[in-house]
N, C-alpha and C positions, 0 to 999 in steps of 0.2 A: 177401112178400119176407122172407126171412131175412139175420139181418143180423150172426148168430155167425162165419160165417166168413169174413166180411168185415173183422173185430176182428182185428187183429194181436196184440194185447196178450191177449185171452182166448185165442189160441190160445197163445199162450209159456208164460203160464199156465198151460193145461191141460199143457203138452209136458215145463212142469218138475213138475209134482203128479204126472204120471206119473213121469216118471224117479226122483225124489223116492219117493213110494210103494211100488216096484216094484225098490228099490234097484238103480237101473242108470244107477248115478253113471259109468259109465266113458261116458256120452254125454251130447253135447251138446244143450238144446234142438234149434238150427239142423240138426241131424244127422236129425230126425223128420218128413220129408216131411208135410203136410198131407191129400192125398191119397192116401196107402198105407195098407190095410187092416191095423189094428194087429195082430187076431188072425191075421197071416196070414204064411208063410214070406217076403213080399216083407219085410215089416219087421224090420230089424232089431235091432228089441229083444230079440225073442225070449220075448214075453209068454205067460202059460198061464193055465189057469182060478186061479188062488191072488193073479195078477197082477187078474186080473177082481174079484175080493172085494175084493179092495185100493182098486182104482180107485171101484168102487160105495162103498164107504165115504168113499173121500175127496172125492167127489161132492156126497156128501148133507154131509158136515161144511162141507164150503166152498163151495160153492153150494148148498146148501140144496135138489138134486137127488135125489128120490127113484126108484129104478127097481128096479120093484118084484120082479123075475123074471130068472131067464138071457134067457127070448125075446125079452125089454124091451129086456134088457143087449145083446142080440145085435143089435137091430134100430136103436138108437141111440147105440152107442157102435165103429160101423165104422172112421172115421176122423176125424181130428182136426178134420177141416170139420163133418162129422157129428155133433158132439160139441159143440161151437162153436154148432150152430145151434138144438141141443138147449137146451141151457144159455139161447140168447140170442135166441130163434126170431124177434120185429119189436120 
């Protein structure tokens, strides 16, 4: 059982370190669906690989998350649940 995205607080969290990170202050946490693929035209943030760098940094600095490759980055950092459960897996 995972239990990351069941955290409402670690997702805020994570939705503000992105925003925050990725300087894309003109959005609100509330505004970052939990289940919309961040790399993806549905979101929008409108994130790119530079946002990706960003994020894997501020990862590792504030949860102490290491990941160690793009394919890593790709297969665990889909969507804010995804992310959530990574971080916070039982």
């Amino acid at each position: 059982m995972t239990i990351g995205s069941a955290d409402e607080s670690l997702k805020r969290r994570l939705k503000e370190m992105i925003i925050r990170e990725c300087e894309k202050d003109n959005f609100a946490p509330a505004e970052v669906p939990d289940d919309v693929v961040l790399f993806s035209d549905e979101c929008a943030l409108g994130l790119d690989s530079l946002d990706a760098l960003q994020i894997a940094v501020a990862l590792q600095n504030q949860f102490s998350v290491r990941i160690p490759d793009s394919k890593s980055f790709r297969r665990h950092v889909t969507t804010i649940n995804a992310l959530a459960d990574f971080i916070q897996p039982e």
